[in-house]
C-alpha positions in Angstrom: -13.1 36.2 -25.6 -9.9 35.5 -23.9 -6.6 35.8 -25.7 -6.4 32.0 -26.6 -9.9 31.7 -28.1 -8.4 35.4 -29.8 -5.2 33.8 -31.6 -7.6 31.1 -32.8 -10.1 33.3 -34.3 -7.6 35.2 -36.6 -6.0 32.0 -37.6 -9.2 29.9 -38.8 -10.2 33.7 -40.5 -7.1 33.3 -42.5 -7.1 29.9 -43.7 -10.6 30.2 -44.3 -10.4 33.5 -46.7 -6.8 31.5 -48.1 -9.4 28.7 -49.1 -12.4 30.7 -50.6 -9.1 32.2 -52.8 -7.8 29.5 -53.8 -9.1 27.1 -56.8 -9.6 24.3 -54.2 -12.8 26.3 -53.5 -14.7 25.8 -56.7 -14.1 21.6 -56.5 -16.8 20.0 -59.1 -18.2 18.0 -55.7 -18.6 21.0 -53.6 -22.1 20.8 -52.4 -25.1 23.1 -53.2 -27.7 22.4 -50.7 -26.1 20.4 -47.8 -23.9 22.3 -44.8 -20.4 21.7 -45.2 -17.2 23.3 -43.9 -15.6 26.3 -45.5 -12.3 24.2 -45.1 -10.7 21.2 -43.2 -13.3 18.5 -41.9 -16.7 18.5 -40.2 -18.3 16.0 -37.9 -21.2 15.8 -35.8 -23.8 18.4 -35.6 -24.4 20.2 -32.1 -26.9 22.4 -30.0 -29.1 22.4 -33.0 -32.3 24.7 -31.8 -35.0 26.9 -32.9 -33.9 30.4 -30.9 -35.3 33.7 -31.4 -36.5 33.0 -35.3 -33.5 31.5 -36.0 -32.4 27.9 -36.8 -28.5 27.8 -34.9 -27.0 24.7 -36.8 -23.3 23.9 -34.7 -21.0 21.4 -35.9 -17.5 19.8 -34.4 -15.0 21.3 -37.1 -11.1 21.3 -37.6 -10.3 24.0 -40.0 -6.9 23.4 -39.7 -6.9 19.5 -40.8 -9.1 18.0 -43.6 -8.3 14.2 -41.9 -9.6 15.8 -38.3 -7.7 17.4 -35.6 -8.8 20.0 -32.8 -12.2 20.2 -32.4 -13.9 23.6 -32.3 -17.8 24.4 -33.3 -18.4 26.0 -36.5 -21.8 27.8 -36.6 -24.4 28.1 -39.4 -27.8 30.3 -39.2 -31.2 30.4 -41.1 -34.3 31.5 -40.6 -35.6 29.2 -43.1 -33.7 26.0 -43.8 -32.9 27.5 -46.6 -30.3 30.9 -46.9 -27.8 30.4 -44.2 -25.5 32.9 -42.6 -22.1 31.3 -42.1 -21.4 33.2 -38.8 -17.8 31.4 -38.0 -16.7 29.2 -35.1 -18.9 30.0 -32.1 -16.7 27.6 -29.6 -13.5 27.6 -29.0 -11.0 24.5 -26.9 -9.2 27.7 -24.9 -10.1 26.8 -21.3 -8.1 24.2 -19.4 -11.1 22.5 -19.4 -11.4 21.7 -22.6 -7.8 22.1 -24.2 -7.8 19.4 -26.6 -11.1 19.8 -27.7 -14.9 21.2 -27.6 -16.5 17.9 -28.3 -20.4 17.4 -29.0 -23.1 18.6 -27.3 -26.7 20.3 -27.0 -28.8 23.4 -26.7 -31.7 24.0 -24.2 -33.7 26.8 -24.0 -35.6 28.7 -21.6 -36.4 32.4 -20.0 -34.9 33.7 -23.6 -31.6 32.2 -23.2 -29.6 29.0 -25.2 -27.9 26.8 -22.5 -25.2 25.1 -24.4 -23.7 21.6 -23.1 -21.1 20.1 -24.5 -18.1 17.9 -23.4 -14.5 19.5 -22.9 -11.8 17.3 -24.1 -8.0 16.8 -22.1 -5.7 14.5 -22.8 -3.2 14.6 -20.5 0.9 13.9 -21.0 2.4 10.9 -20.7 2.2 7.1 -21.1 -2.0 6.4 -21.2 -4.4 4.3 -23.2 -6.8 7.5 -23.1 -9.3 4.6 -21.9 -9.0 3.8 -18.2 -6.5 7.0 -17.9 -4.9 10.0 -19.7 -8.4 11.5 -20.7 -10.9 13.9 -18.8 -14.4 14.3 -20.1 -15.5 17.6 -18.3 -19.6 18.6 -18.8 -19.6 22.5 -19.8 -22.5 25.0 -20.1 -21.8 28.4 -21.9 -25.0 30.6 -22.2 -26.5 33.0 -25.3 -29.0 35.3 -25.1 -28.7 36.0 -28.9 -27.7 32.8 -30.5 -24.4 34.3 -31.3 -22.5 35.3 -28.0 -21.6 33.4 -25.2 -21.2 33.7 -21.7 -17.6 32.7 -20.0 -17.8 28.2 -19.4 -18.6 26.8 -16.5 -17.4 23.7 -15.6 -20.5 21.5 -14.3 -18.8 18.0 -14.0 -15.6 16.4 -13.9 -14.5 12.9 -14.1 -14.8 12.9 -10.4 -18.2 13.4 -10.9 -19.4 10.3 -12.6 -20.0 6.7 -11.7 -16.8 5.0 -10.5 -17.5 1.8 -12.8 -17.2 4.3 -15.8 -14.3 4.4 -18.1 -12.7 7.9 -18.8 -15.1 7.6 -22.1 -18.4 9.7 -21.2 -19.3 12.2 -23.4 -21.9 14.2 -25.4 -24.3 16.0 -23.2 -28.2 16.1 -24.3 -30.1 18.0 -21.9 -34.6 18.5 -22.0 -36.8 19.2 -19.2 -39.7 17.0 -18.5 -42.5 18.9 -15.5 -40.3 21.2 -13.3 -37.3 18.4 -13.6 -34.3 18.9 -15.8 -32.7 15.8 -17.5 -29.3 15.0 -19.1 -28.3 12.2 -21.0 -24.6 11.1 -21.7 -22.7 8.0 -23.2 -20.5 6.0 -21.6 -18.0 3.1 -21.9 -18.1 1.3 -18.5 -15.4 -1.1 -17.3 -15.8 -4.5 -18.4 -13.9 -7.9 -17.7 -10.8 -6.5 -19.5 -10.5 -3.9 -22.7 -12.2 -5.8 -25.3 -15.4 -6.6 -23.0 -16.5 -2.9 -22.1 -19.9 -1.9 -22.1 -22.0 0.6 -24.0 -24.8 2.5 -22.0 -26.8 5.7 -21.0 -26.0 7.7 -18.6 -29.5 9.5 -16.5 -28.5 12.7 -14.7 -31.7 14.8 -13.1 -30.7 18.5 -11.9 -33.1 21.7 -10.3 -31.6 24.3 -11.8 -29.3 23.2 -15.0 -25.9 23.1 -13.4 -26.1 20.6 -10.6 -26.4 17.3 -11.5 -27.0 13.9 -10.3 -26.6 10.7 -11.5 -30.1 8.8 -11.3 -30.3 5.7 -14.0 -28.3 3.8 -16.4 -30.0 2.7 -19.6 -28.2 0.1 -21.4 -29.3 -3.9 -23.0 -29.0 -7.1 -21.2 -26.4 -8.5 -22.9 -23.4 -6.0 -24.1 -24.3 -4.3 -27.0 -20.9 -2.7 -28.3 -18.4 -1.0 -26.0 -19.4 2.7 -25.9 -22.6 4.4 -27.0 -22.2 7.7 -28.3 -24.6 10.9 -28.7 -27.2 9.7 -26.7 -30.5 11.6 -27.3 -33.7 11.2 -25.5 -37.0 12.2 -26.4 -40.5 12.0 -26.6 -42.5 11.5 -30.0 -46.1 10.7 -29.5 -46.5 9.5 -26.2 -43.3 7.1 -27.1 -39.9 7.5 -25.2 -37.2 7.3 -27.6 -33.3 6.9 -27.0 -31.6 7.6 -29.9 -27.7 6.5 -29.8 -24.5 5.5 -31.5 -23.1 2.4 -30.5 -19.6 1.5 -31.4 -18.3 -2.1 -31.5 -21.3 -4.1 -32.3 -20.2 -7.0 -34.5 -21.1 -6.2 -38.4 -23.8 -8.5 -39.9 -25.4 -7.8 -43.6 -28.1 -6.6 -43.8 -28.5 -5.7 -40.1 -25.8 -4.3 -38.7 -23.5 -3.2 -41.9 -21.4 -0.1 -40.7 -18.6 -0.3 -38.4 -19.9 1.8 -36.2 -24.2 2.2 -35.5 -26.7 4.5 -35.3 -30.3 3.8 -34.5 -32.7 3.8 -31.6 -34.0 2.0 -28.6 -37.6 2.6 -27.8 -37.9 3.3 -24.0 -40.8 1.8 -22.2 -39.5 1.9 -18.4 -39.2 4.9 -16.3 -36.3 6.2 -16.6 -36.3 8.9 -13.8 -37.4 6.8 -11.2 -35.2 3.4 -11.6 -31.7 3.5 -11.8 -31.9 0.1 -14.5 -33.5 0.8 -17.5 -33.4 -2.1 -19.8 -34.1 -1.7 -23.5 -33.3 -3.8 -26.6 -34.3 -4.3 -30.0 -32.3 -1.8 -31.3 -33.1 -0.3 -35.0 -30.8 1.3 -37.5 -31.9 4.6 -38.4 -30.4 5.2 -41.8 -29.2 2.1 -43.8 -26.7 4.0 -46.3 -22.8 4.1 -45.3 -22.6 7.8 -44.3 -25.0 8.3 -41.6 -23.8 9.0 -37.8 -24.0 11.3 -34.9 -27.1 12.7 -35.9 -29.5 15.2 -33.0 -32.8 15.6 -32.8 -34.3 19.4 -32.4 -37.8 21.1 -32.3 -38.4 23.2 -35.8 -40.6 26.4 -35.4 -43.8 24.4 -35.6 -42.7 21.9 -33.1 -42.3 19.3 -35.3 -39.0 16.9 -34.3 -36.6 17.1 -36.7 -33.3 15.2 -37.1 -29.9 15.8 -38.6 -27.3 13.7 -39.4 -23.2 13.9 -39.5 -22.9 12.4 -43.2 -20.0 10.1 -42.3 -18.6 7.2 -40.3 -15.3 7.3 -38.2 -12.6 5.3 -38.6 -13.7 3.9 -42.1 -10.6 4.7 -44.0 -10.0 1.0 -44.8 -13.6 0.6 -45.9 -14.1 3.4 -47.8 -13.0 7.1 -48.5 -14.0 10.8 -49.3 -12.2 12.1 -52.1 -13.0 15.5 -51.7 -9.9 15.5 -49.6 -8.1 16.4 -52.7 -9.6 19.2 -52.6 -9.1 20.3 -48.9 -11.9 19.4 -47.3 -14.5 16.2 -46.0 -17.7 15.6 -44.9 -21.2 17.6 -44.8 -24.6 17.3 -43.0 -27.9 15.8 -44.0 -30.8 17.5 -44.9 -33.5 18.3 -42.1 -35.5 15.4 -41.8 -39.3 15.3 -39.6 -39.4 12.6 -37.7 -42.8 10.2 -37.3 -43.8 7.5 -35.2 -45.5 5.1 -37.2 -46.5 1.4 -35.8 -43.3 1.7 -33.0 -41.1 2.7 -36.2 -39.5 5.8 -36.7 -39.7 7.3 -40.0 -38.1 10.3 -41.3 -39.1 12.2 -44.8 -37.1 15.6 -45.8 -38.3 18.4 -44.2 -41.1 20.5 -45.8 -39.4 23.9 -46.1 -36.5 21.7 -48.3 -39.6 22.0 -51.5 -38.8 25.6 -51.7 -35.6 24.5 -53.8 -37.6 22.9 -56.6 -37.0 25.3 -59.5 -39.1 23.7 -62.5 -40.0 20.0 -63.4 -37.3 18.1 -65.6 -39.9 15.1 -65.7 -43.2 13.6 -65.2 -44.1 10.5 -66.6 -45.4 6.8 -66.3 -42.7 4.6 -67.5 -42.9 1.3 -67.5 -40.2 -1.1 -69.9 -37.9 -4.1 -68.8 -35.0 -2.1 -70.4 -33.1 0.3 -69.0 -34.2 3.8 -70.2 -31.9 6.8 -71.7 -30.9 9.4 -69.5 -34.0 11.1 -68.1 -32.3 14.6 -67.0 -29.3 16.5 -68.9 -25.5 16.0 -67.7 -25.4 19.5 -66.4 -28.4 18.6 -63.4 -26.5 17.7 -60.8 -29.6 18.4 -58.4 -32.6 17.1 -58.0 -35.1 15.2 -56.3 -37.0 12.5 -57.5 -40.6 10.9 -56.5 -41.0 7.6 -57.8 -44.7 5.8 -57.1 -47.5 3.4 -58.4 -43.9 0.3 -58.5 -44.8 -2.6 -59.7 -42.2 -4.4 -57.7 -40.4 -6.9 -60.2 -37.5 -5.6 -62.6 -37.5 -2.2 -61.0 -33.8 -0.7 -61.0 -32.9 2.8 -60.8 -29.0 3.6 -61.8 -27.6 7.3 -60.7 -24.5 8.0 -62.6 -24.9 4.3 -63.8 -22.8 3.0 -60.9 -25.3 3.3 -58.8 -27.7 0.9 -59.1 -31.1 1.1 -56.5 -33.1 -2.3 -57.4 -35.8 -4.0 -54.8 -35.4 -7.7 -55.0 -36.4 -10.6 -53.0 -38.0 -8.3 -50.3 -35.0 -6.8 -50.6 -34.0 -2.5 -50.7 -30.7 -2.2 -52.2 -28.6 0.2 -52.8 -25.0 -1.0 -54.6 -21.9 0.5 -56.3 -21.5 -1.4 -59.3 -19.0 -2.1 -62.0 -15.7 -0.4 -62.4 -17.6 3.3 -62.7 -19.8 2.0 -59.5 -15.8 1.2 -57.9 -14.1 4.4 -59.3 -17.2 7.1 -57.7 -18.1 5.2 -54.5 -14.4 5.4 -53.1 -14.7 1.8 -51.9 -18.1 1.8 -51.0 -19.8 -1.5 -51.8 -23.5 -2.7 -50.7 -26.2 -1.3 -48.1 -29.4 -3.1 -47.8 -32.5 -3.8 -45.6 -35.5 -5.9 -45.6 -38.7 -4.8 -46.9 -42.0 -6.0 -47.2 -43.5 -3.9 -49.7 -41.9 -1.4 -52.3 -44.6 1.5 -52.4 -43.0 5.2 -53.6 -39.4 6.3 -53.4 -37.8 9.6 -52.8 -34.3 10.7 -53.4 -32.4 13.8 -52.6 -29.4 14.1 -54.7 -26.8 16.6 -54.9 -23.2 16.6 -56.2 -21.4 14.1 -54.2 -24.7 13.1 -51.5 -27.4 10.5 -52.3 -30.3 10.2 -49.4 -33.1 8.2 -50.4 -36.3 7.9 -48.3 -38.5 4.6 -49.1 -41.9 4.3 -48.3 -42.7 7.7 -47.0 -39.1 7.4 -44.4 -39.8 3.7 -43.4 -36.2 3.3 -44.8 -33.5 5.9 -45.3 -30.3 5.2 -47.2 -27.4 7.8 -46.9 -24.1 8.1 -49.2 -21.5 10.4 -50.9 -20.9 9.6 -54.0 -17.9 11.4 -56.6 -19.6 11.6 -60.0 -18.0 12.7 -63.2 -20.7 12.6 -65.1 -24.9 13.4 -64.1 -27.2 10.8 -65.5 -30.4 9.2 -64.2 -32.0 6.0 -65.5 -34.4 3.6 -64.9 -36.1 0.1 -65.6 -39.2 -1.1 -64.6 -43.0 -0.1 -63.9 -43.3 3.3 -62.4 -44.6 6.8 -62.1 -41.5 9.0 -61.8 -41.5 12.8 -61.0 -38.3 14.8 -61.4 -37.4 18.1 -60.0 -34.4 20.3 -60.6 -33.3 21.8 -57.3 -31.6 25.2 -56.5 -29.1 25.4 -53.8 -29.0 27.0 -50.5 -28.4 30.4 -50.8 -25.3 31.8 -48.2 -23.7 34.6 -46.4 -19.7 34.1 -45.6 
């Protein structure tokens, strides 16, 4: 640790100890069993991996700004999914190579030791967009033989380094081997006709031995699909090859395309590592709600694929906000989710170990009335998860909080802030909704300012925060409905 990374430490170790002090800390939307920071604002999760029996859970974090600032990586650790040891920031921006940031990036392991990649951020002085100039994106490997530690960066490319047609815009590092080849993925913003026509791709680098790389395709659509794709991630789920990504600058369309900035999936069906043109297209949305982006796939200890999302969306202050900035600090994670390929559809369902939280049934019953019910838990559950099956599709409306409202019409999933409560605890938040065929069982996770639903087993996923007063589920319709009072995670600061 040099003396940068040293003068850093002691000063996040204050303001975090000010904050656990202070009555900020005991906020009525703090959350009991999703990852958030101790202080100041989270984003995307990083180098998520399964090392040495231990889940190592990274995020991009500012402790020092709840509306974002410098970027370091705050570090969580559980055996289980369940009790976490907070262990502190594990990166640091203190090299010249990534002063103004440690931005996102991945874990791979192999002979006993976690190779981290991630993007160093500079931003140089002087009069630049931070597009075509002004910005270096430098590829970094630290290495860990416990999870915790890390070996001095090396710096494994530099803007030099990339495709010339590329904008200063590449980021995000996801490295996996495939045979005896090593592969890295990046996103990229290449040049277009002028600034408002760039282009959104993938970026294929092959190496030997994990620190040299070459460039060796480009994934990327036709016809421009948005400006810059971000956290690529490429993997393999069943046979399938899937390229999961975050494209920015896609025109919105309702019902399709509702966020102002996407996350979803290509499927893959070229070969990637020996063309330099991969085309893909068709691209799906992988979470419909309005707080779902970034997200990183992982193997759990079973070698299941598992997924977590950053539960936000930059740059949506004008569309809606987080009002747990009051309270000093924004944004959290989603839940560990196992992913499926089902019918070239992914499909994602909380993972299993998440169960363990279910302290005693609040309900089980077959309800079925065109009215809407009383409240079906007590105002002091503010977590729970619910099971919902055997739906007779018509009249079926769910309300959390009673702004809320869940309701399947027209083949229809909708999920809407309604009425001046719906106005007052959504923070601006308005409509999500996707087309669905059949309505068959419903799950949803909620805790004390986070909604994720999971329809149809994770054929649809709908993520948002949501700022309660009051804890009240109801519901109209036909329906088995099963709920469960949750406990939260348990932690060590």
């Amino acid at each position: 640790m040099n003396l940068v990374s040293k003068i850093f430490k002691e000063a996040i170790n204050k303001k975090e100890t000010e904050y656990i002090k202070s009555d900020k800390s005991n906020d009525k939307w703090r959350l009991k069993f999703h990852l958030m920071p101790i202080v100041g604002w989270m984003n995307d999760p990083n180098a998520l991996s399964y090392f040495k029996g231990k889940y190592n859970i990274h995020f991009q974090y500012s402790p020092f700004e709840v509306e974002g600032g410098l970027k370091f990586w705050g570090h969580y650790r559980t055996e289980d999914l369940i009790n976490y040891e907070y262990v502190g920031v594990s990166l640091y921006p203190d090299e010249k190579y990534d002063c103004h940031g440690v931005y996102s990036g991945s874990a791979f392991i192999e002979d006993d030791k976690l190779y981290v990649y991630y993007t160093g951020n500079v931003k140089l002085l002087g009069e630049h967009d931070y597009i075509e100039s002004g910005r270096e994106a430098n590829t970094m490997l630290t290495v860990s033989e416990d999870g915790i530690n890390f070996s001095e960066k090396e710096c494994l490319m530099e803007m030099k380094d990339y495709p010339k047609d590329i904008t200063n815009h590449i980021r995000d590092p996801k490295v996996f081997k495939v045979n005896d080849t090593y592969y890295m993925v990046q996103g990229a913003r290449k040049y277009g006709s002028d600034r408002d026509n760039d282009i959104g791709e993938v970026l294929v680098f092959s190496s030997k031995d994990k620190r040299n790389w070459k460039h060796i395709s480009t994934i990327h659509t036709k016809d421009t699909f948005g400006y810059m794709w971000e956290c690529p991630d490429l993997f393999n789920l069943d046979g399938q090859d899937i390229l999961l990504t975050c494209p920015q600058g896609v025109k919105q369309v309702e019902g399709l395309y509702e966020n102002i900035y996407l996350s979803g999936y290509f499927l893959v069906n070229d070969d990637y590592k020996n063309k330099d043109s991969v085309i893909v297209d068709n691209f799906t949305v992988i979470d419909k709600g309005f707080d779902f982006y970034a997200p990183q796939t992982f193997l759990d200890e079973n070698g299941n694929r598992v997924i977590i999302g950053w539960m936000g969306v930059p740059d949506t202050e004008d569309d809606h906000k987080n009002l747990t900035v009051q309270y000093g600090w924004q944004h959290c994670l989603t839940v560990p989710r196992e992913l499926s390929l089902k019918n070239g559809k992914l499909y994602q369902i909380p993972h299993r170990n998440l169960e363990k939280l279910r302290s005693k049934t609040v309900l089980e019953n077959k309800y079925s009335q065109n009215t809407l019910s009383d409240n079906l838990i007590s105002n002091d559950i503010s977590l729970y998860d619910v099971i919902i099956d055997n739906i007779k599709e018509e009249n079926l409306k769910l309300f959390i909080s009673d702004g809320v409202c869940i309701k399947y019409e027209n083949n229809r999933f909708i999920l809407e802030f309604v009425g001046d409560i719906g106005k007052k605890i959504g923070g601006g938040r308005t409509k999500r909704s996707a087309e669905l065929k059949t309505l068959e069982n419903i799950r949803i996770l909620i805790d004390t300012s986070t909604i994720e639903i999971f329809v149809n087993d994770g054929e649809l996923a709908f993520t948002t925060r949501y700022y309660p007063d009051e804890y009240s589920f109801k519901v109209c319709g036909d329906m088995s409905i099963k709920i469960y009072q949750l406990e939260g995670f348990k932690f060590i600061h």
